[in-house]
C-alpha positions as CSV (number, residue, x, y, z in Angstrom):
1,X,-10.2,-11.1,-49.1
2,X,-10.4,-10.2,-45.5
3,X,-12.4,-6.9,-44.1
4,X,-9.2,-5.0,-42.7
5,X,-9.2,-3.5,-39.0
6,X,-10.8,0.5,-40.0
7,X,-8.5,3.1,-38.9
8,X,-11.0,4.6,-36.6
9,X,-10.9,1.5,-34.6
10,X,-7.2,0.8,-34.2
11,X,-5.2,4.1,-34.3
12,X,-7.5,4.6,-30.8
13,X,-7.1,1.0,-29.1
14,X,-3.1,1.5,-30.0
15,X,-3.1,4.8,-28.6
16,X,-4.8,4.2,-25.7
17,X,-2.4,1.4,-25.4
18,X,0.7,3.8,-26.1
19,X,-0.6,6.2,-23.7
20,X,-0.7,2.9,-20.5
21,X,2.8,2.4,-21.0
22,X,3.8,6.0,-21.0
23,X,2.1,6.3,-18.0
24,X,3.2,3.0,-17.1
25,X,7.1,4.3,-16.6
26,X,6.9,7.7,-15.6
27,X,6.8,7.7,-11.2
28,X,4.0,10.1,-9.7
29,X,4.5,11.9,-6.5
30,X,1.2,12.2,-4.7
31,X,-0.2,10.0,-2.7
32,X,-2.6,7.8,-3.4
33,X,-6.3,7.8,-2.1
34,X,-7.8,4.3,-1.2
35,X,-10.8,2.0,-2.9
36,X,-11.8,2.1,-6.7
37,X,-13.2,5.9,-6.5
38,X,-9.8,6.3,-5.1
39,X,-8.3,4.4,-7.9
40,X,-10.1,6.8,-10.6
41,X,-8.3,9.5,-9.4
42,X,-5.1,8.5,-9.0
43,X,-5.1,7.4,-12.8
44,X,-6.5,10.8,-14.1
45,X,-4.0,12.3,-11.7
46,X,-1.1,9.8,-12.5
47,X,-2.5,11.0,-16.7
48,X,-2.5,14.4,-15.7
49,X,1.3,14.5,-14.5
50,X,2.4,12.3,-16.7
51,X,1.5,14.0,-19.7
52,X,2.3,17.3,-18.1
53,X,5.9,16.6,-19.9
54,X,6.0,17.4,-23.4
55,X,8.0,14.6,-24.0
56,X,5.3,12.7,-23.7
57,X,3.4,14.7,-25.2
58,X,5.6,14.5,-28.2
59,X,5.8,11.0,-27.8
60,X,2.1,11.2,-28.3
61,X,2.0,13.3,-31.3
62,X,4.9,11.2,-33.2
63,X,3.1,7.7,-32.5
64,X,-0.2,9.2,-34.0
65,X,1.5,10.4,-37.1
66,X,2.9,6.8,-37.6
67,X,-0.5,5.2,-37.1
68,X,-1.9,7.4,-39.8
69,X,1.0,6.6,-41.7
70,X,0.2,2.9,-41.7
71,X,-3.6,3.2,-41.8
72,X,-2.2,5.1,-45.3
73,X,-0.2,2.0,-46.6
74,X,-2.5,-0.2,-45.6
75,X,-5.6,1.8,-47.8
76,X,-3.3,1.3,-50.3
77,X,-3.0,-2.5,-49.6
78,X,-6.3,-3.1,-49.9
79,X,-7.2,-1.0,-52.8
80,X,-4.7,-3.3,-54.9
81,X,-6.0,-6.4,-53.4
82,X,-9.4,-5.1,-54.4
83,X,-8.6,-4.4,-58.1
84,X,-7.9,-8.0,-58.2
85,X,-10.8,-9.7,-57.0
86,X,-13.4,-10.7,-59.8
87,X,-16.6,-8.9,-60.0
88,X,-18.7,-10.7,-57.4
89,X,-15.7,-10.8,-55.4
90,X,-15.7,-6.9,-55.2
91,X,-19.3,-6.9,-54.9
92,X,-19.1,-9.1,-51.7
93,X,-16.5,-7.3,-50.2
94,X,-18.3,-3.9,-50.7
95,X,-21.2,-5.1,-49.3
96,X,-19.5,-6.3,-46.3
97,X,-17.3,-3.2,-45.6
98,X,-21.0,-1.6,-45.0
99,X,-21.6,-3.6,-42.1
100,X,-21.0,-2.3,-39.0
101,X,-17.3,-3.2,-37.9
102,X,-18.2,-4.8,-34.1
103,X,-21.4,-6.5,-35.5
104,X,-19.5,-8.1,-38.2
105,X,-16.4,-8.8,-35.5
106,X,-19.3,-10.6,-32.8
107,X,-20.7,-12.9,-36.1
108,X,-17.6,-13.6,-37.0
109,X,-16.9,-15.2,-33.4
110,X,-19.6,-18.0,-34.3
111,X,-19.6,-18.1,-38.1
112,X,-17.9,-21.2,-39.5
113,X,-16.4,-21.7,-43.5
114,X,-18.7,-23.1,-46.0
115,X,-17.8,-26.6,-47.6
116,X,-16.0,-24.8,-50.3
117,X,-13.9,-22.8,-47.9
118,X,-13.9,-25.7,-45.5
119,X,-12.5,-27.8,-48.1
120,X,-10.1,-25.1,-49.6
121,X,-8.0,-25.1,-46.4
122,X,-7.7,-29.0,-45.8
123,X,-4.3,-30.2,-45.0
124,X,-2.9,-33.0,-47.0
125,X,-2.5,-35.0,-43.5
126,X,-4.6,-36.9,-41.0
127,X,-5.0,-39.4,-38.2
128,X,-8.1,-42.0,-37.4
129,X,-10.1,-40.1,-39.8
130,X,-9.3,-36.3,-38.2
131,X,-8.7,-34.4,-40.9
132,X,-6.8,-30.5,-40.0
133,X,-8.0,-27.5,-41.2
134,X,-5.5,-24.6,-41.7
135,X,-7.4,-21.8,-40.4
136,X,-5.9,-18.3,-39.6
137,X,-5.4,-17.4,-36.0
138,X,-8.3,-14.9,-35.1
139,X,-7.4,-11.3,-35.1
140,X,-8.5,-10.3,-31.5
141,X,-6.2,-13.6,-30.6
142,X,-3.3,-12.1,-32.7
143,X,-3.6,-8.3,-31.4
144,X,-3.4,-10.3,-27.6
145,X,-0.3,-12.0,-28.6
146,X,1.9,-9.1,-29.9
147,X,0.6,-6.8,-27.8
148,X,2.0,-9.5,-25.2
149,X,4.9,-9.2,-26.2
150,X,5.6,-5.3,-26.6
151,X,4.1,-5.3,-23.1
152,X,6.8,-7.7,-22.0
153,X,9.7,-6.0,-23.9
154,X,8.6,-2.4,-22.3
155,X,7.8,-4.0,-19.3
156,X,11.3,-5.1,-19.0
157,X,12.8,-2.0,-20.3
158,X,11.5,0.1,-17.6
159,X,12.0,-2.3,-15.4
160,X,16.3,-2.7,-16.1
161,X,16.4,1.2,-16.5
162,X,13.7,3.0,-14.5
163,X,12.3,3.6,-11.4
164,X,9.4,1.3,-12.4
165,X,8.2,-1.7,-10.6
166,X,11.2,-1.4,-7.7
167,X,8.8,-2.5,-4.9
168,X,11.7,-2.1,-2.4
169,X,12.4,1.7,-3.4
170,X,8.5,2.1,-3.9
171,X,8.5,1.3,-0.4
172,X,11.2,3.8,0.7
173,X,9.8,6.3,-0.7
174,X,6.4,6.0,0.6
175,X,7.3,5.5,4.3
176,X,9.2,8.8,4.3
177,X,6.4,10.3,2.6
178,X,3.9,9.1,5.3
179,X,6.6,10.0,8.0
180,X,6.5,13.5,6.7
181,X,2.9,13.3,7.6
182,X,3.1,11.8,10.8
183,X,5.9,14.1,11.8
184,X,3.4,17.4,10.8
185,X,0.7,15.9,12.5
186,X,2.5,15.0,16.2
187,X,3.8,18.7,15.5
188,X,0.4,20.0,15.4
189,X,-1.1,17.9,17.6
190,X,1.3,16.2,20.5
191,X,1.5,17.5,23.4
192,X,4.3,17.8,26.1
193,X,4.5,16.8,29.5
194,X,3.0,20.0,30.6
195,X,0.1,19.8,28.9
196,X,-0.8,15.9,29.8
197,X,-3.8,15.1,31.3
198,X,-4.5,11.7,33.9
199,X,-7.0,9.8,32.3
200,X,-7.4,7.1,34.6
201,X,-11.2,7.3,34.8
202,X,-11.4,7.3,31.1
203,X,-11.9,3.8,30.1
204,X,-10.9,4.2,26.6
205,X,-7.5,5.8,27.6
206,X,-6.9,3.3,29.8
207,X,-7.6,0.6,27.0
208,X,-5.3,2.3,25.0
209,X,-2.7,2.8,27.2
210,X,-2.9,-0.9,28.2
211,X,-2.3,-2.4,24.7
212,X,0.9,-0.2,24.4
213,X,2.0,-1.1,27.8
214,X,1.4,-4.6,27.0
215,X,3.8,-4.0,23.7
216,X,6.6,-2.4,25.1
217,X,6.8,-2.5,29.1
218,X,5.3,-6.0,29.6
219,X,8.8,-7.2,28.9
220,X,10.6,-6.1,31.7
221,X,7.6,-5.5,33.8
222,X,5.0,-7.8,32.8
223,X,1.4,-7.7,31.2
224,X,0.1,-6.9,35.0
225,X,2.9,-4.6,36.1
226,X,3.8,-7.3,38.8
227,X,7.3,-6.8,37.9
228,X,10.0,-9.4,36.6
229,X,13.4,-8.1,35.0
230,X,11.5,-4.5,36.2
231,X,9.8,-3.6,39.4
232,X,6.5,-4.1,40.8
233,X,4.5,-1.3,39.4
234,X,1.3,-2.3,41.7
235,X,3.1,-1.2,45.1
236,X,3.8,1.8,46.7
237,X,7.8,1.8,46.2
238,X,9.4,3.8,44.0
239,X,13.0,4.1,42.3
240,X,12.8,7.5,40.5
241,X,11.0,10.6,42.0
242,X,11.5,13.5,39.4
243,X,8.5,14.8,39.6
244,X,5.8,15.3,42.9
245,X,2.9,14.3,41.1
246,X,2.7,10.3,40.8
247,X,1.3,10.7,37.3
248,X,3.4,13.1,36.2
249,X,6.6,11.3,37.5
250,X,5.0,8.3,35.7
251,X,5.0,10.6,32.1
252,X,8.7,12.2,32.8
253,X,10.9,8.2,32.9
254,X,8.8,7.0,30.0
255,X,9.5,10.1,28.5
256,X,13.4,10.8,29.3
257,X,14.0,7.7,30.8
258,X,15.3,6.6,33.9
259,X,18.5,8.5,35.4
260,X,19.5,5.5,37.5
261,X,19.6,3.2,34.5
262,X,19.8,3.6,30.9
263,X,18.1,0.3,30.1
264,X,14.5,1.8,31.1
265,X,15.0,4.0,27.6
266,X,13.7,7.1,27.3
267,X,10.6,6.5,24.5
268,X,9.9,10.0,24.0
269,X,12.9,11.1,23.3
270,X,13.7,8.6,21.2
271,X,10.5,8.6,19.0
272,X,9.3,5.7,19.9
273,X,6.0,6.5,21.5
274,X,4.4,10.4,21.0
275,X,3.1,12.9,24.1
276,X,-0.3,11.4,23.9
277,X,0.5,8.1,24.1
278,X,2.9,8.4,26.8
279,X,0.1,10.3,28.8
280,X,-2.1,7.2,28.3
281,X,0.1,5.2,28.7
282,X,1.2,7.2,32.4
283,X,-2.8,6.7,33.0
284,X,-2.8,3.1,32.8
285,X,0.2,2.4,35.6
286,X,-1.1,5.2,37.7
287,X,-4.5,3.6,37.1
288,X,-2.4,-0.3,38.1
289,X,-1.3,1.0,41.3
290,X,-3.7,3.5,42.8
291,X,-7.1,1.7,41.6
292,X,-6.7,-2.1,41.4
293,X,-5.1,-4.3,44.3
294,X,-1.6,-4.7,44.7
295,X,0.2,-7.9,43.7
296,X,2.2,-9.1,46.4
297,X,4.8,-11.5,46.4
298,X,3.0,-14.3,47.5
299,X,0.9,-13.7,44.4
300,X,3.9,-13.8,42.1
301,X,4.5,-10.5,42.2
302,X,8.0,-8.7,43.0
303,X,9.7,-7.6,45.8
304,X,9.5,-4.1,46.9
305,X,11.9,-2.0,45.3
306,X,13.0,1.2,45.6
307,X,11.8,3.8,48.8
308,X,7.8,4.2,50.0
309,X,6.5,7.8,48.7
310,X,4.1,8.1,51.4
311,X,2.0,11.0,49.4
312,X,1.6,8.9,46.4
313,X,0.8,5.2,48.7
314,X,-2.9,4.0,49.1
315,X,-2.5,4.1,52.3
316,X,-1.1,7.9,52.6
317,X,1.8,8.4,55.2
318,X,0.8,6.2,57.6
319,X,1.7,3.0,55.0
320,X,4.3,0.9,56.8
321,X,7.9,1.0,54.9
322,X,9.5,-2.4,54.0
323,X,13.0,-3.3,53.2
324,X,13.4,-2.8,49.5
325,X,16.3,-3.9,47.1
326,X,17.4,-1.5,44.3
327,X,16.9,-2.3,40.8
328,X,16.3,-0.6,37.6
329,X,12.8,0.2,36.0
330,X,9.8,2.8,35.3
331,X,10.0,3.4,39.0
């Protein structure tokens, strides 16, 4: 007769089990915190919320009264099993139910039948000499097997009909949740055109400002501003004066965009790009055309375009003005 599985062992594993898939199905709404200390507390949060709900709770409370139930029928089971064991039978069995449970679980992992038992479960069947033995499936082996399978049957359950597992709608809901954040923290922290700073001496800025240029102006105007569909931001010719600073000019088309063409869009009014990275980015072309050389068109570089703003040349008023072609562009 076979040592049964003690209540105190089971009725917590299945419980703890019960309680995984509870929490498994019920959605959270907190964001989650990064690494495994981060992990931690996201499950004692995602525990906490979930049985917050005293449906769980009484989901809980009625799977624990069943358990006890069955650890009751199964007391039962064994006492009538005992009664019919012979003497040194019982004796053996009493003697192991002393042991330890996990001690006699680990020995049991190594142990193998006696001759008698050996021989006991023989199968009338061989091949070549290989004789079959009908041993029992090991219990830990069992418990994996079933509990495969109620896994798989709640895993499809709250998969067909709830939010669980929808990586798609996971996903929606996240990125709104992290837009919420974004859009609190440009309100708190962007600025407007007033409040822009030129930061072309600051070489970080000007890094910055480079790698968004180099995403979403190189296009039209290239990764050197020498101008292609665009103009050529490296000379002193200029289609849009809005504004009488050069930098400040620079911030208000890539802000509003420009008003002698729609295709040169207006990023911050659209969202794309915030106040302080318009400002950096502002830095970087004012820092292209007033610090580094020009690009001229027997460099590859585009024709003037636009009219010579003497104040904002290298050269000041006295730059020499050259017939220029209009186009549409930053400038």
């Amino acid at each position: 007769m076979k040592q049964r599985t003690p209540g105190r062992v089971f009725i917590p594993l299945v419980m703890i089990s019960i309680i995984g898939m509870i929490m498994m199905v019920t959605p959270v709404g907190f964001d989650r915190n990064p690494g495994f200390v981060g992990f931690i507390q996201d499950s004692w949060n995602h525990f906490k919320e979930t049985f917050s709900d005293w449906v769980a709770i009484g989901i809980l409370i009625i799977a624990l009264i069943m358990l006890l139930i069955v650890n009751a029928i199964n007391k039962v089971v064994e006492s009538q099993k005992f009664k019919k064991l012979s003497p040194v039978q019982q004796e053996q069995y009493v003697v192991m139910s002393k042991q330890n449970y996990f001690s006699r679980l680990l020995r049991s992992s190594s142990e193998r039948q006696s001759d008698e038992e050996e021989q006991a479960i023989i199968l009338d069947h061989g091949f070549d000499g290989i004789k079959e033995l009908d041993n029992a499936l090991p219990q830990w082996w069992l418990a994996l097997f079933y509990g495969g399978i109620v896994y798989c049957v709640v895993y499809l359950l709250a998969y067909g009909f709830t939010d669980f597992a929808k990586p798609y709608e996971e996903y929606e809901v996240d990125n709104a949740r992290q837009q919420e954040l974004v859009d609190i923290w440009i309100a708190e922290n962007d600025i407007s055109m007033e409040g822009a700073v030129n930061k072309y001496t600051d070489p970080q800025a000007i890094e910055e400002g480079k790698k968004t240029f180099e995403q979403l102006c190189a296009t039209c105007h290239t990764a050197n501003g020498a101008g292609g569909i665009g103009p050529n931001l490296t000379d002193d010719y200029w289609i849009n004066k809005t504004q009488d600073s050069l930098f400040y000019n620079i911030y208000d088309i890539v802000y509003n965009g420009s008003p002698k063409n729609a295709q040169m869009r207006a990023f911050g009014q659209r969202g794309e790009l915030t106040g302080l990275s318009i400002e950096k980015v502002a830095s970087y072309v004012y820092y292209m055309n007033q610090e580094l050389a020009p690009i001229t068109e027997s460099e590859g570089g585009a024709a003037p375009q636009g009219e010579l703003i003497a104040e904002w040349s290298r050269g000041g008023a006295a730059a020499e003005a050259a017939p220029a072609a209009k186009t549409d562009s930053i400038k």
